[in-house]
ZAMARGU-4260 file (C-alpha; in steps of 0.2 Angstrom, whole numbers, plus 5000, padded with zeros to 4 digits):
<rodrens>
0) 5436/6321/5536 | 5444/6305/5536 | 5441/6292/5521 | 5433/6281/5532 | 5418/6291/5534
5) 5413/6288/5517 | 5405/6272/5525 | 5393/6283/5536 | 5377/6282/5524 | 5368/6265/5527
10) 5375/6249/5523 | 5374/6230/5529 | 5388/6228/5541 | 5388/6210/5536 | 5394/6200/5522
15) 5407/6205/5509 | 5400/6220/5502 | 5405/6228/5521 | 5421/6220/5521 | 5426/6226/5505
20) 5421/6242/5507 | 5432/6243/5524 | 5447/6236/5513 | 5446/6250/5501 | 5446/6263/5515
25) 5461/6252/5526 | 5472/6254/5509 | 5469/6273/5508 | 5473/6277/5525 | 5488/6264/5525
30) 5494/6268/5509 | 5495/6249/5508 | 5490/6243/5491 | 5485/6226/5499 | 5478/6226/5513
35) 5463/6218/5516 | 5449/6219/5531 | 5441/6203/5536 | 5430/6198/5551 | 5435/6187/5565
40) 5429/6183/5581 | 5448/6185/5587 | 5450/6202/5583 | 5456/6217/5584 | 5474/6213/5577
45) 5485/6220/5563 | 5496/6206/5553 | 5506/6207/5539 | 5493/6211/5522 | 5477/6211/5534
50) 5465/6220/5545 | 5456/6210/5556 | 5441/6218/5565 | 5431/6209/5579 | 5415/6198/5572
55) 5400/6203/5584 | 5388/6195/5574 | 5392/6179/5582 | 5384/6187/5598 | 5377/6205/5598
60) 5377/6215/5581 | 5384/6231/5587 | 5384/6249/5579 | 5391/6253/5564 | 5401/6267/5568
65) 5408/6255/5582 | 5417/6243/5567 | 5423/6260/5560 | 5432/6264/5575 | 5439/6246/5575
70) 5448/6250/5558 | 5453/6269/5562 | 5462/6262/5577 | 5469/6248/5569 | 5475/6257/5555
75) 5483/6270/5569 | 5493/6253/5574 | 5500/6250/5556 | 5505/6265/5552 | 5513/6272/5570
80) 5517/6258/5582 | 5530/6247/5580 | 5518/6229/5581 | 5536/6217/5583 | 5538/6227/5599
85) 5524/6224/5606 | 5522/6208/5602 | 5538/6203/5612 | 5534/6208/5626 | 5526/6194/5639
90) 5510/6191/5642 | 5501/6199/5656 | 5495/6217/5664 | 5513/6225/5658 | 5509/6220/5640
95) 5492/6225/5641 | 5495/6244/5649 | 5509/6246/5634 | 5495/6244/5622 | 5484/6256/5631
100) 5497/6268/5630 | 5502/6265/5613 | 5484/6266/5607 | 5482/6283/5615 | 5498/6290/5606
105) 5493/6284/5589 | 5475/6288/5588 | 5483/6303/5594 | 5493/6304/5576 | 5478/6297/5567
110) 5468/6312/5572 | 5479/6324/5569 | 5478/6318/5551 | 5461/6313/5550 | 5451/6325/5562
115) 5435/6316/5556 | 5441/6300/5564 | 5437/6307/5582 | 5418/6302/5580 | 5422/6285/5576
120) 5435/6284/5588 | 5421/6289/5602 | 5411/6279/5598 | 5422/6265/5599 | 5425/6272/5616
125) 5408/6273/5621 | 5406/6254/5616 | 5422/6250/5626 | 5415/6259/5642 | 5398/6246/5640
130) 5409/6231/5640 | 5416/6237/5655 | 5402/6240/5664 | 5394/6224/5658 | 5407/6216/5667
135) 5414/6226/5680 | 5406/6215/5697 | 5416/6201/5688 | 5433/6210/5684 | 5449/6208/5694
140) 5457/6222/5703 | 5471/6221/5691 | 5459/6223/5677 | 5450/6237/5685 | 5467/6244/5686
145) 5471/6243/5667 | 5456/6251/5661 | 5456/6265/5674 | 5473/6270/5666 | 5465/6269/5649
150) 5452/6281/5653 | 5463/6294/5662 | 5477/6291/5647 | 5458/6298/5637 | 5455/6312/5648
155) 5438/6300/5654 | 5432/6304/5671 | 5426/6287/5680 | 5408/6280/5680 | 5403/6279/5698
160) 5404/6260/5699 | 5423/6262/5695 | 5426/6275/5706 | 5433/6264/5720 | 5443/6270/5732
165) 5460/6259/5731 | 5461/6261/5711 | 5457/6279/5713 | 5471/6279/5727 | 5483/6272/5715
170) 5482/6281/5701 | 5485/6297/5712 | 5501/6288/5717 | 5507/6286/5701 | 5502/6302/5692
175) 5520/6307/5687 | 5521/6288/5677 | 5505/6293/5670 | 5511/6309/5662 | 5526/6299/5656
180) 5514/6289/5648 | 5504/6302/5641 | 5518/6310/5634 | 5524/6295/5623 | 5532/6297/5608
185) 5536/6279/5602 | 5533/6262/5605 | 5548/6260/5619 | 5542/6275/5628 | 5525/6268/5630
190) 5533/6249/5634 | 5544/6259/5647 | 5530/6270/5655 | 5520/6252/5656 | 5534/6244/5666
195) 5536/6260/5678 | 5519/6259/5681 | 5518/6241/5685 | 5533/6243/5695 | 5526/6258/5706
200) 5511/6246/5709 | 5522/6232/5715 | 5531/6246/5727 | 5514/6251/5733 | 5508/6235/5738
205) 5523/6229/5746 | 5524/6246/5757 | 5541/6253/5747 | 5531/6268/5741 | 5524/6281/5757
210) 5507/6284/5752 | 5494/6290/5765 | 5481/6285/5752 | 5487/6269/5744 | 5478/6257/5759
215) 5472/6243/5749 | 5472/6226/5760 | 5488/6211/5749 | 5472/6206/5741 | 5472/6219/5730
220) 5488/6220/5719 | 5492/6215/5702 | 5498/6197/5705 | 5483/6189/5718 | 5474/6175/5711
225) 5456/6180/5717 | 5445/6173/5706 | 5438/6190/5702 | 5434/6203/5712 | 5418/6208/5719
230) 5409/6222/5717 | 5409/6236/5727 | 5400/6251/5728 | 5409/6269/5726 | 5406/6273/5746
235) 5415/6257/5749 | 5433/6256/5759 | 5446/6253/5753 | 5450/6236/5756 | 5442/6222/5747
240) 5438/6206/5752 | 5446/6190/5747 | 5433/6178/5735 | 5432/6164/5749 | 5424/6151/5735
245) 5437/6154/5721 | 5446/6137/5726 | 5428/6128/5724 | 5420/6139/5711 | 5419/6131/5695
250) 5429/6136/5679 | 5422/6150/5670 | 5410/6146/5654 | 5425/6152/5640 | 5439/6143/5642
255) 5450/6160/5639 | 5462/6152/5651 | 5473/6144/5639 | 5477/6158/5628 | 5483/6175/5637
260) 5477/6186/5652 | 5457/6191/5647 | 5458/6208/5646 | 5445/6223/5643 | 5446/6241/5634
265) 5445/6247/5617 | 5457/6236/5607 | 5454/6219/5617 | 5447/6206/5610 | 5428/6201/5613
270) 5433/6184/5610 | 5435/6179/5629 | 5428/6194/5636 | 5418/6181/5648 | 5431/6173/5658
275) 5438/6185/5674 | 5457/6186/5673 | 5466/6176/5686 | 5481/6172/5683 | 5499/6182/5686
280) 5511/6188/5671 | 5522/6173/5671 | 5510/6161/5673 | 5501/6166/5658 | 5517/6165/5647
285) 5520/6148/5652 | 5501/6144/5648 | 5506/6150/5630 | 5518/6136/5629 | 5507/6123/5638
290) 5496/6108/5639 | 5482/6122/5640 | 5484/6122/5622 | 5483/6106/5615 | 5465/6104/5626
295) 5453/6095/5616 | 5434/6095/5616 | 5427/6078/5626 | 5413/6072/5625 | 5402/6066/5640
300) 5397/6050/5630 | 5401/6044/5612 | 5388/6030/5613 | 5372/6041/5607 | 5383/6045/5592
305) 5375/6041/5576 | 5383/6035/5558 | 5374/6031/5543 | 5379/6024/5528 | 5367/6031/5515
310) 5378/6024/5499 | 5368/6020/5487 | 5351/6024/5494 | 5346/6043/5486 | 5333/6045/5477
315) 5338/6038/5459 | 5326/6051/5450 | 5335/6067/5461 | 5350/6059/5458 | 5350/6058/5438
320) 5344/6077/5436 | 5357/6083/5449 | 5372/6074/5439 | 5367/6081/5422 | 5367/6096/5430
325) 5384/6095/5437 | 5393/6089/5422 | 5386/6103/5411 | 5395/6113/5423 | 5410/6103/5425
330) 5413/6095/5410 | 5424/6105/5402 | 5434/6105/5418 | 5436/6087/5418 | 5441/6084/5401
335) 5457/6098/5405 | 5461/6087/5421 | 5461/6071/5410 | 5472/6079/5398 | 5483/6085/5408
340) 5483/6070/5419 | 5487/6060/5403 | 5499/6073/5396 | 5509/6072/5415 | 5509/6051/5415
345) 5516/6053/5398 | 5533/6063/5401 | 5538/6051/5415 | 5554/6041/5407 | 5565/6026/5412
350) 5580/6031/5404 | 5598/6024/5403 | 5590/6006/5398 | 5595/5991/5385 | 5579/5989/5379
355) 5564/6000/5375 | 5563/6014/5364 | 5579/6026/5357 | 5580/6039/5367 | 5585/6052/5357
360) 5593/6063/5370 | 5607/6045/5371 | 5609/6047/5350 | 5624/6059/5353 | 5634/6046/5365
365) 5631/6031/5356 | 5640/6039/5341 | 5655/6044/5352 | 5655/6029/5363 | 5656/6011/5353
370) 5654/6000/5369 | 5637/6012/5374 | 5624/6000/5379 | 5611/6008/5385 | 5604/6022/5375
375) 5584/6014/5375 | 5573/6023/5386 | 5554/6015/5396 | 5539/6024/5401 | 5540/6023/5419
380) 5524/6015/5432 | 5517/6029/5441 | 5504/6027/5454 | 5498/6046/5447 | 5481/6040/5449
385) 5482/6031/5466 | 5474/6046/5477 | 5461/6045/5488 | 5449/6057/5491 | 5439/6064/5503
390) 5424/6076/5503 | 5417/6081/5522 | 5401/6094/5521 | 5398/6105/5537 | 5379/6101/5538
395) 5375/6114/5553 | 5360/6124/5551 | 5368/6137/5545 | 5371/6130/5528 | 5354/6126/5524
400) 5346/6134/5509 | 5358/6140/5493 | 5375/6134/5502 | 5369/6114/5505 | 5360/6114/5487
405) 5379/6120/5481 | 5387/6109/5491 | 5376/6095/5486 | 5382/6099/5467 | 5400/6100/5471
410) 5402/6085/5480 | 5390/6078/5465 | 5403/6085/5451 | 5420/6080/5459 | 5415/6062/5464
415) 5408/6059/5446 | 5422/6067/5438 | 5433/6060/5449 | 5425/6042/5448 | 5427/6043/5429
420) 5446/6047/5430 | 5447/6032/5441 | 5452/6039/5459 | 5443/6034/5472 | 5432/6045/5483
425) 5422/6047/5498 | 5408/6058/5503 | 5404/6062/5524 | 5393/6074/5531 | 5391/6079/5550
430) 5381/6090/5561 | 5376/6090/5578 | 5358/6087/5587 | 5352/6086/5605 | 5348/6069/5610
435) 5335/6065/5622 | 5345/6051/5632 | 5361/6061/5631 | 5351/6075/5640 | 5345/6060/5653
440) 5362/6056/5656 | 5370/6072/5657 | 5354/6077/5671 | 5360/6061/5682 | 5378/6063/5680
445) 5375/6082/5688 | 5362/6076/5702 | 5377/6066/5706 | 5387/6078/5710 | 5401/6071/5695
450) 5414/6085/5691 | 5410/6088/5673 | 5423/6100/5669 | 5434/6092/5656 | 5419/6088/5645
455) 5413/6101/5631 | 5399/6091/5623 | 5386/6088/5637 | 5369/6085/5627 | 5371/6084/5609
460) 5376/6067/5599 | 5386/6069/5584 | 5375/6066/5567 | 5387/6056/5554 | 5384/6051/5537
465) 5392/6043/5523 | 5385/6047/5506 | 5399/6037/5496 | 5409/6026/5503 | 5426/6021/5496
470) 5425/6006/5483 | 5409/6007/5477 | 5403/6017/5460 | 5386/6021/5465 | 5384/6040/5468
475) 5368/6041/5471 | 5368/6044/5489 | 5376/6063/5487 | 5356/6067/5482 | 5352/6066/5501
480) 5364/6078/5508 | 5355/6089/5519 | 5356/6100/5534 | 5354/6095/5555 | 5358/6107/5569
485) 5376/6114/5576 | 5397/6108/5569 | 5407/6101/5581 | 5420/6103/5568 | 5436/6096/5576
490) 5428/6079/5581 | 5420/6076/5564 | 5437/6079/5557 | 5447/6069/5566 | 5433/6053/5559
495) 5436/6059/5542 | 5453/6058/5545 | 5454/6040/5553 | 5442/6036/5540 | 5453/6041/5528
500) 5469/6034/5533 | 5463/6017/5532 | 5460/6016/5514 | 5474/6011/5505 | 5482/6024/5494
505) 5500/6033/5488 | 5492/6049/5492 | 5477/6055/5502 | 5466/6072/5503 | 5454/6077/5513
510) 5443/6092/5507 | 5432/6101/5519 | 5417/6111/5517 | 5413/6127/5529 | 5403/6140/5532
515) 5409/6146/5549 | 5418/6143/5566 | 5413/6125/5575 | 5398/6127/5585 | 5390/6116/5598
520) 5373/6123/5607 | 5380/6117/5625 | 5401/6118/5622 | 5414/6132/5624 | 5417/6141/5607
525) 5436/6144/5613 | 5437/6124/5617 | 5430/6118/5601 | 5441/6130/5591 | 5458/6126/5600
530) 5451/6109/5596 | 5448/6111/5578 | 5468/6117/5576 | 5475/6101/5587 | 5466/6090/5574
535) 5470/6100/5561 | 5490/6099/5565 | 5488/6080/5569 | 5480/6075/5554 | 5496/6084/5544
540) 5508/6077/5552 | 5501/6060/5547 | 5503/6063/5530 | 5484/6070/5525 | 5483/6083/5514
545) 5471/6096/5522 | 5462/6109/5511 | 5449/6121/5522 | 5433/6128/5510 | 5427/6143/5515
550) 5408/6144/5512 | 5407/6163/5511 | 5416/6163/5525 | 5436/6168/5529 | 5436/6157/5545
555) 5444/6145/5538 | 5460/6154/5536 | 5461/6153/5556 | 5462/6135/5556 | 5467/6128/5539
560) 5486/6130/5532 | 5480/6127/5516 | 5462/6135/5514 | 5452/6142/5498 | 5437/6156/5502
565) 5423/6154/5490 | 5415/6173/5491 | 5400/6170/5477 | 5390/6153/5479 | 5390/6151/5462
570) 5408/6149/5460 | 5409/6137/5474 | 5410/6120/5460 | 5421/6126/5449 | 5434/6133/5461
575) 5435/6117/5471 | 5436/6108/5457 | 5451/6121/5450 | 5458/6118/5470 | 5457/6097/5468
580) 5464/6097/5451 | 5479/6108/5456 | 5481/6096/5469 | 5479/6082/5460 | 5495/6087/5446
585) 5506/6093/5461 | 5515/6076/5466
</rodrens>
């Protein structure tokens, strides 16, 4: 029996706890001491230290001998496949069938050293086959064509929705490739049996190859841009017909067309599971490299946005009782920063000067040298303490209850402390919340026929607010922090950020507080994440220094180059107040 199945009595698939447990498992198997298993929403994928299995919870929980699978087979890729390989092959079906192959020959490996592994592994297969056939009426031919390999590379017999005639035609013409790729016994060989493969396709369709059953209609090859292919039933023929509205059919829901080719099977991605593939090999690589990336989530209005300044106007009472309780915590945190802050202005010398104090370092070359003038030394200025700082709380639904109430005292601790060593602070808030005349105009907008494509935020306004501005000392505002409806996170960044940049400082940080991807109840998921990472790597490069919070949650280590994941709430003031100091004595 494998390790993993250690994990087979009940247990929350959620949360830590699981996560943990998976790690512990991922480091026998590996013999890895430091690997670690986390949760994303962009998973599967093996890098460098890490496990990353796909987060269903943001849809459909799924079994928990499914997530099991996910490790098994992405453990079988650490140990036996060579990942650099793969990874520079190009975008598109050829990429996507050398996976296929490959995860056939290491899971292949993996059981013949763990046999136990084969129930995970089928069930990981049986949740692979329902994706498909979730999907199958909106699945291009090519698509089709890749996970027909990957059941016959499994000895799988097709369901009778796949058994259509033209994919079945071309398998049977390239039976010898597939026993090639069967047979593989390295990375290159299942990268080479993927190339033959996609090269007897080619020759099939363009009529190189004689075969009396290969008599599919040009439609249906690997490199038409049909939207998505129809569905057709097992006694169909064997030509399909052309999607005659694809040219006027609007863009799929997920915006999976700015990353790589959507793809299906059992180590895809759910992530963008919803958008049909259309798009040939090379034109996905050149969409890697594209604008597609750099698209930003736009709002169909900005005017129903709200900010309100709430400086100042928390309730005094709430106020007083939450800021005793945050110094008793954070006390003795301040006091080290001023110390150290003190210690650090101290050590900072003028030397070589004619007046000031004898620098005692000089003492040896003014008894050598009689015409030495300068052996004085003067505390130099520093602007140590000219920082601004900026505190923005994801106030999405999700973080009501213990997170907001830590939150609340965090961002009471650090503004007090740091209003007492005399920097500057700032605390923001946003969410997100349906608005009634937003809805109003999105409805006419629509009736009017107006393409509405490049927007991502239809009927929802943005909810702002300021609990401490800049320049003023009264904190009492932080007390009203509270929580609204969804986290645009990207746009209420990039306020933050202008915010920010116009207050006058040396230095300036910008701290934000998370507890998951950004979120909008009418916008793409894959739009407002690409967006989150454009604004991220804009705000750098104008000279902000970005710090992502994790609110038990590793999310942001997808988006922030310099990120810190709080995994116990009630270590969530003191770390970001360790995190701020750090920053604050690094110059």
């Amino acid at each position: 029996m494998s390790a993993t199945h250690a994990t087979r009595e009940a247990r929350d698939t959620r949360g830590f706890a699981f996560e943990s447990t998976l790690g512990k498992v991922a480091r026998v198997l590996t013999g890895q001491y430091g690997v670690a298993v986390v949760f994303s929403p962009d998973g599967p994928r093996v890098e460098p230290g890490r496990i990353v299995i796909p987060d269903y919870e943001l849809n459909a929980g799924v079994e928990r001998d499914v997530l099991i699978g996910y490790l098994d087979l992405l453990v079988a890729r650490a140990k036996h496949a060579s990942l650099a390989q793969l990874d520079a092959l190009p975008a598109g079906v050829a990429a996507r069938l050398a996976q296929v192959i490959e995860d056939r020959r290491v899971c292949a490996q993996l059981l013949d050293e763990y046999p136990g592994a084969r129930w995970f592994i089928g069930k990981l297969r049986l949740h692979a086959a329902e994706r498909v056939r979730q999907r199958w009426p909106k699945l291009h031919w090519r698509d089709r064509l890749v996970w027909l390999v990957e059941r016959a590379l499994w000895d799988e017999a097709p369901a009778r929705t796949e058994a259509v005639p033209s994919l079945l035609a071309t398998l049977h013409a390239a039976q010898d490739v597939l026993q090639e790729a069967r047979a593989s016994r390295s990375t290159a060989h299942s990268i080479a049996a993927a190339e033959a493969f996609v090269a007897r396709v080619r020759a099939l369709s363009a009529g190189d190859v004689n075969s009396m059953a290969f008599t599919a209609d040009p439609v249906e090859d690997l490199d038409t841009e049909t939207v998505a292919a129809p569905a057709a039933p097992p006694d169909d023929d064997d030509t399909m017909l052309p999607d005659h509205d694809a040219t006027n059919a609007p863009p799929s829901g997920r915006s999976g067309g700015g990353e790589a080719d959507n793809a299906i099977g059992m180590g895809q991605s759910p992530a963008n599971e919803d958008a049909p593939s259309a798009r040939t090999e090379g034109e996905a690589g050149n969409a890697l490299g594209g604008s597609s990336r750099a698209r930003l989530s736009i709002p169909l209005a900005t005017e129903f946005d709200d900010i309100t300044d709430l400086t100042g106007q928390g309730d005094s009472a709430a106020w007083r009782e939450l800021r005793a309780q945050a110094r008793a915590d954070t006390a003795p945190l301040k006091d080290k920063l001023e110390r150290a802050l003190s210690a650090d202005e101290r050590t900072r010398w003028r030397r070589e000067q004619e007046r000031g104090e004898i620098d005692r370092t000089a003492l040896a070359r003014l008894a050598t040298s009689p015409g030495y003038r300068t052996p004085f030394r003067t505390q130099r200025a520093t602007k140590g303490r000219d920082v601004a700082v900026t505190l923005l709380i994801d106030r999405s639904g999700s973080m009501a209850g213990r997170k907001i109430e830590l939150a609340r005292l965090c961002a009471t601790a650090l503004c007090d402390a740091l209003t007492q060593l005399s920097f500057d602070c700032e605390v923001l808030g946003y969410c997100s919340v349906e608005s009634a005349p937003m809805r109003q105009l999105y409805e006419r907008q629509l009736a009017a026929g107006a393409d509405l494509r490049r927007y991502n935020r239809f009927v929802e306004r943005l909810d702002l607010k300021v609990y401490k501005r800049f320049g003023t000392a009264d904190l009492s505002g932080i007390a009203a922090i509270d929580c609204g409806h969804e986290n645009p996170d990207g746009e209420a960044l990039a306020w933050a950020a202008t915010r920010l940049a116009e207050h006058r400082a040396e230095r300036r940080i910008l701290m934000v507080f998370s507890d998951g991807y950004p979120s909008t109840g009418d916008g793409d998921p894959q739009v407002l994440r690409h967006d989150l990472r454009e604004r991220v790597a804009a705000i750098g490069k104008r000279g902000i220094e970005l710090v992502g919070i994790g609110v038990l949650t590793d999310a942001v280590e997808d988006f922030y180059p310099h990120n810190v994941v709080v995994s116990r709430l009630a270590e969530l003031p003191s770390t970001v107040f360790s995190v701020l100091s750090s920053m604050l004595l690094t110059r």
